[in-house]
N, C-alpha and C positions, 0 to 999 in steps of 0.2 A: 418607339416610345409608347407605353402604356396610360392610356388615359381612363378614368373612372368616373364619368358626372355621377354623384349618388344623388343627388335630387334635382329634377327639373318636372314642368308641367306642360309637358306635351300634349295635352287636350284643351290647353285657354285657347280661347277664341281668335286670339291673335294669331294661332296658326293658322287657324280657317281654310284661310285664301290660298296656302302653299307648303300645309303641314308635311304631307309625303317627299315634295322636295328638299325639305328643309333635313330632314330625317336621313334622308340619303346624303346631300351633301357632309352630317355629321358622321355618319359612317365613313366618309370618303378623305376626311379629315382626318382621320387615325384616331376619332374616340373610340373605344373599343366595346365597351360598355358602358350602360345609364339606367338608371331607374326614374322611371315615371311614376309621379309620389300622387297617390290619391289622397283628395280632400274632402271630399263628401260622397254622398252612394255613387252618385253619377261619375263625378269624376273618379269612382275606383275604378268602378265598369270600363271607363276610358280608358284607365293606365292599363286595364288587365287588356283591352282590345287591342291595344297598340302592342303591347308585350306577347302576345300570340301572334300577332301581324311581322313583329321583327325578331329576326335571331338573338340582336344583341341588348333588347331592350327588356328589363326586369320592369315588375312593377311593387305597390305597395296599396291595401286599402285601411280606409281610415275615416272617419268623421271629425275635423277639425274642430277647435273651439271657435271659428268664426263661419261653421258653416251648420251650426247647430238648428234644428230644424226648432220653430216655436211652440210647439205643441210636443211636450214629453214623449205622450204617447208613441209620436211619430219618429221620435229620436231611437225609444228603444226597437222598434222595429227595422229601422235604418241600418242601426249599427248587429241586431242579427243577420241584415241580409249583408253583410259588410262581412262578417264572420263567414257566410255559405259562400259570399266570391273566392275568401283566401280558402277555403277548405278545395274548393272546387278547381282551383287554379294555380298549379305547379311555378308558375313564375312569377307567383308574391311572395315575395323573398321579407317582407317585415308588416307590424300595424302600426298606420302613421298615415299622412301628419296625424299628430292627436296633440292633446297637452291646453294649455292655457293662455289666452290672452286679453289680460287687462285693457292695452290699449283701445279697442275700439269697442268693449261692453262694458258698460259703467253700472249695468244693473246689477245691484247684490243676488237677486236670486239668478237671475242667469249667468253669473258668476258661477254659482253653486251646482248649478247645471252642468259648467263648463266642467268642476270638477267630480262628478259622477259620471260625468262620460268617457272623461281620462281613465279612474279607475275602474270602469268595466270592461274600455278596449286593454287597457293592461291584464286584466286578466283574458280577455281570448286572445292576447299573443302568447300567455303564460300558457293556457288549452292548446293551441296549436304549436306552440314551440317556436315560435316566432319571434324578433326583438321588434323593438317598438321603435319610432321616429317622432318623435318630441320636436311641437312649436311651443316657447315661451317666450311672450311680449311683456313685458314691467308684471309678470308675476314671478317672481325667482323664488322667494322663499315661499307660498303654495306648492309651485313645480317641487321644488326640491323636498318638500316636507313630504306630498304625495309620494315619492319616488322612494323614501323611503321609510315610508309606510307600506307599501306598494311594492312587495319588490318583482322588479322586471327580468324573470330568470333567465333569457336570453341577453338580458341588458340591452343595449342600444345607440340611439344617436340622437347629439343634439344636432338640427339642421339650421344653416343659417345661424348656428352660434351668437346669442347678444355677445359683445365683447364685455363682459362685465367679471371681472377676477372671483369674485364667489361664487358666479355660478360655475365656470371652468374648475375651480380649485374643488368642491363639492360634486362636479359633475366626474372628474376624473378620480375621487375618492370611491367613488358609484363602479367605478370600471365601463363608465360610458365614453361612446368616443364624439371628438368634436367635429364638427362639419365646418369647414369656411367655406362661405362665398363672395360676392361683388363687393362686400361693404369695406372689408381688409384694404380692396388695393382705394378707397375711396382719400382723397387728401385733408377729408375733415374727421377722418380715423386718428385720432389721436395716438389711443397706447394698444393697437393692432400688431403693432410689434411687440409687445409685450405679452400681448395674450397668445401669439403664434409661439414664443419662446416657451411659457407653459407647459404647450403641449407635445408630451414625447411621440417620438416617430410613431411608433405601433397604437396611438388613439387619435390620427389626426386622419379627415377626408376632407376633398374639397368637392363642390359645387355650385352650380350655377343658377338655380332656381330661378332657370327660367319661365317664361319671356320678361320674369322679373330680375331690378338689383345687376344691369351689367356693370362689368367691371372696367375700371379707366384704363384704357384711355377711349371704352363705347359710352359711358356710361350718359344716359339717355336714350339709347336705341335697344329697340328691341332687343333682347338676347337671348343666347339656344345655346346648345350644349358645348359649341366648338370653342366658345371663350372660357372654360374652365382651364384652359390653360393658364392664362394670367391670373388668375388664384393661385394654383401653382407656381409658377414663378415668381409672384411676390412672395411665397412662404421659403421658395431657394435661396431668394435675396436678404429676408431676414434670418434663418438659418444656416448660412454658406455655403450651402450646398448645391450642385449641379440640379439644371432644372431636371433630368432625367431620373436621378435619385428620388425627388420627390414625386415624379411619376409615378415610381414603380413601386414606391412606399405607400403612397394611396392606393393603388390598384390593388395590390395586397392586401392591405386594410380593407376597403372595402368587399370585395371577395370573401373574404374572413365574417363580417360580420353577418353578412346577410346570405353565410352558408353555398356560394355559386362554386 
């Protein structure tokens, strides 16, 4: 069985104490591949370090909306040296996380920030030919307004999917694909079955965005790449399908997107 984590954060801190172990035991697991999703200059550098370090590990770099540096100046500079890692580094496979989130900056102007950072890494994934990896927290209609204003000629991924039916139903209008992770198989997910029914086979990935968001029956404990399989399996269960099916549809899928 093929497995795909398409985003986890193999550089938090939480690996610190036994990140190489942990890594191998995911290999050892039968995930097959994974992308290490960069979120700020640092952490791209990390995902590209780790993805030159292992065969099976891609990366991605990006300046998130919550890792936005506070001085402009330092942002645009951030995000060109952000651009010379993916030019420089054959195994960034997208630019991402990037995108929007309301939840935790309430300031209008760094709102605003948030989204002129968007639409500049959307144009150097347009320059390098890259898709993009979108976070959006309670901004839907920004995101979406951006995106298509914006348009992302490799198209992309929502990661961590909010489960919210406009933005899937708009997001899959985009030819963008959806990512689930922990929250689906969560018991206070309401209509997670609904929004997995949405989405047709050929725009659907799963992950684990780890060490965050594990999936029940861990959820509370730390978590790493080898539990994306219970994302999968809750997505076989709500579409009737073998969990292996949904293996090998994600493993494609993501392959596909991000060009491997």
């Amino acid at each position: 069985m093929n497995l795909f984590d398409s985003h986890a954060h193999l550089d938090d801190e939480k690996f610190d104490i036994d990140r190489d172990e942990i890594i191998n035991e995911i290999k050892k697991s039968g995930i097959k591949r994974l992308v290490s999703a960069g979120y700020s200059l640092e952490g791209s550098k990390n995902a590209v370090d780790l993805s030159n370090k292992y065969d099976f590990i891609y990366a991605t770099c990006g300046i998130s909306p919550n890792d936005i540096p506070q001085s402009e100046e330092e942002l645009w500079k951030n995000i060109q040296k952000i651009k010379d890692l993916a030019i420089n580094n054959k195994k960034v496979v997208a630019i991402g996380e990037i995108g929007l989130d309301y939840y935790w900056e309430k300031d209008i102007k760094r709102r605003e920030l948030q989204k002129k950072a968007f639409i500049e890494q959307i144009k150097i994934a347009n320059e390098l030919e890259l898709p993009i990896v979108i976070h959006t927290r309670e901004a839907v209609i920004d995101t979406l307004e951006i995106l298509k204003s914006n348009t992302a000629i490799k198209k992309g991924i929502f990661h961590c999917c909010p489960l919210n039916r406009e933005l899937v139903k708009e997001a899959l209008k985009l030819d963008f694909y959806i990512s689930f992770a922990g929250p689906i198989t969560f018991k206070n997910s309401k209509n997670a079955n609904e929004i997995i029914e949405m989405v047709p086979d050929d725009k659907i990935l799963i992950e684990t965005d780890s060490p965050y968001l594990s999936p029940e029956p861990l959820r509370g404990k730390r978590n790493d790449s080898r539990n994306v399989r219970y994302i999968a399996q809750k997505i076989a269960e709500v579409k009737k399908v073998p969990l292996e099916q949904v293996a090998d549809i994600t493993y494609k899928n993501a392959n596909r997107i991000f060009s491997i």
